[in-house]
Steps between C-alpha positions, in 0.01 A plus 500: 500500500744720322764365300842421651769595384855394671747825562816316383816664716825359356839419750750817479827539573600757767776676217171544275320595790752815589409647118111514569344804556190572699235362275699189366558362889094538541455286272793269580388458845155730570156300500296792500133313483482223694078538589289489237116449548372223344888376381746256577793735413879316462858562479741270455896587643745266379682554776496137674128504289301635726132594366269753702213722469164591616146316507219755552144301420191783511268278418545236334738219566854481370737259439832452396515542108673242310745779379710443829541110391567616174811697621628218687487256219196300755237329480338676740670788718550355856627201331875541556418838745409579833292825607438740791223748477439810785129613515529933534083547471245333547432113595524302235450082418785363342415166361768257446422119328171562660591583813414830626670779732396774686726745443456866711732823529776391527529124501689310254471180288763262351418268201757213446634374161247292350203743580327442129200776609441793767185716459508882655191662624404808659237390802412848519509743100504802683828429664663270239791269649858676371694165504845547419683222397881328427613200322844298544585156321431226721672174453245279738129540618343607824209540682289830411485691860322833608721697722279721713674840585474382892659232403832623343825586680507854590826626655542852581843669333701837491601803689319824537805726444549286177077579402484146418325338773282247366295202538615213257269246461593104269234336346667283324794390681638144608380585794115535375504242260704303245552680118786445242664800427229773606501730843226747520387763739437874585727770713260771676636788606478689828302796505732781432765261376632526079799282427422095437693344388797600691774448587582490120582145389501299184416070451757387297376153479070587400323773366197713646208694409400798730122602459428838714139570627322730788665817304262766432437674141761788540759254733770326347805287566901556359607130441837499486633239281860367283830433627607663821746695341238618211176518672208605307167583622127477366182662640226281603127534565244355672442117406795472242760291493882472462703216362873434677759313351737310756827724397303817576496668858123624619344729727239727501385872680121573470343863581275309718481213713383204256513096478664243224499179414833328427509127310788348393644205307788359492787236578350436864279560738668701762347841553807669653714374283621871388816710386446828744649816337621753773377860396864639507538314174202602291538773192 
């Protein structure tokens, strides 16, 4: 297994943030590897500490490297942390205290504070598992739990005029299971259909990480991003990810139909809880 190495992202705030040109808000904000074969890659956003990355094993097994407790000042990483992984290849066996998950396209898994071990494999090293992962603080233990992808809450969103019909789907949600501080799951757009998310809104009270995938090579996404009144925007690619402080608006226009995933942490666990920013007031 490679060595790694934690992408350290400091808190900023939004008057810095309005100086930065192009390449300083990449790397303020832009996680522009997240899969790496045979890697547990991580970057760690103090904003509401939120740790997340990618776990690609292509071969051999993988676990989480003792560089993640490290940066937490643990033990052991899950010690004080809860996780939620999404499986984008292959199937993979997640295995957790010695207990062990199936985990296809698709599915998801959350470990509970207290989880001392998980082990990642590939079932098939052809088509390595691309398990993308995020970490919140957890102040109480519970239950490991595969969430199957038939098995989340899918709810269909948006208006056609608007190109933002979409299909969002919670993994985990109160109303999957229970977590601390972490919600999890994907938005799919509509064939045909770029904006998500929108309408343009902003979470005071938590933070989020956006990771974009089903983009081809040459597609991209504008990720708008700052205060409404001083938006900035990034470009994104396929299987990167973007880091959203709770004071900054977000929304995001692809060349192409595409999916994300959107986890965030925070003071509660209320998924709608949301500041919407009407277009009219954007610059």
């Amino acid at each position: 297994m490679n060595a790694t190495v934690i992408d350290m992202r400091e808190a900023m705030h939004p008057a810095h943030v309005k100086t930065l040109g192009t390449a300083a808000l990449r790397q303020q904000y832009l996680v522009e590897q997240v899969f790496v074969p045979g890697t547990v890659t991580a970057a760690y956003a103090q904003e509401d500490r939120m740790v997340f990355g990618g776990i690609v094993p292509d071969g051999e097994a993988l676990e989480l490297p003792h560089a993640l407790a490290d940066a937490c000042g643990t033990g052991f990483f899950l010690q004080r942390r809860e996780l939620g992984l999404l499986n984008f290849g292959g199937p993979a066996w997640v295995d957790a205290d010695g207990v062990r998950f199936d985990i296809g396209e698709l599915d998801a898994l959350y470990l509970g504070a207290g989880t001392r071990t998980a082990r990642f494999v590939s079932r098939d090293p052809q088509r390595p598992a691309k398990l993308y992962y995020v970490s919140a603080a957890a102040h109480q233990p519970f239950p490991a739990r595969k969430v199957a992808r038939e098995e989340a809450l899918s709810v269909k969103r948006g208006d056609r005029n608007a190109s933002n019909c979409r299909t969002v789907v919670r993994y985990l949600a109160p109303e999957i299971l229970p977590t601390c501080e972490l919600v999890m799951g994907i938005v799919a757009l509509d064939e045909g259909n770029v904006w998500s998310p929108l309408p343009t809104h902003r979470h005071a009270r938590r933070s989020e990480v956006y990771f974009h995938y089903g983009l081809e090579p040459d597609a991209a996404v504008i990720f708008l991003i700052g205060e409404p009144d001083e938006t900035r925007h990034i470009i994104v690619r396929n299987e990167q990810a973007v880091i959203v402080p709770g004071w900054a608006i977000h929304s995001g226009v692809g060349t192409s139909s595409h999916g994300v995933v959107w986890a965030m942490a925070g003071e509660n666990l209320d998924i709608g809880d949301m500041d919407f920013v009407p277009t009219s007031q954007l610059r």
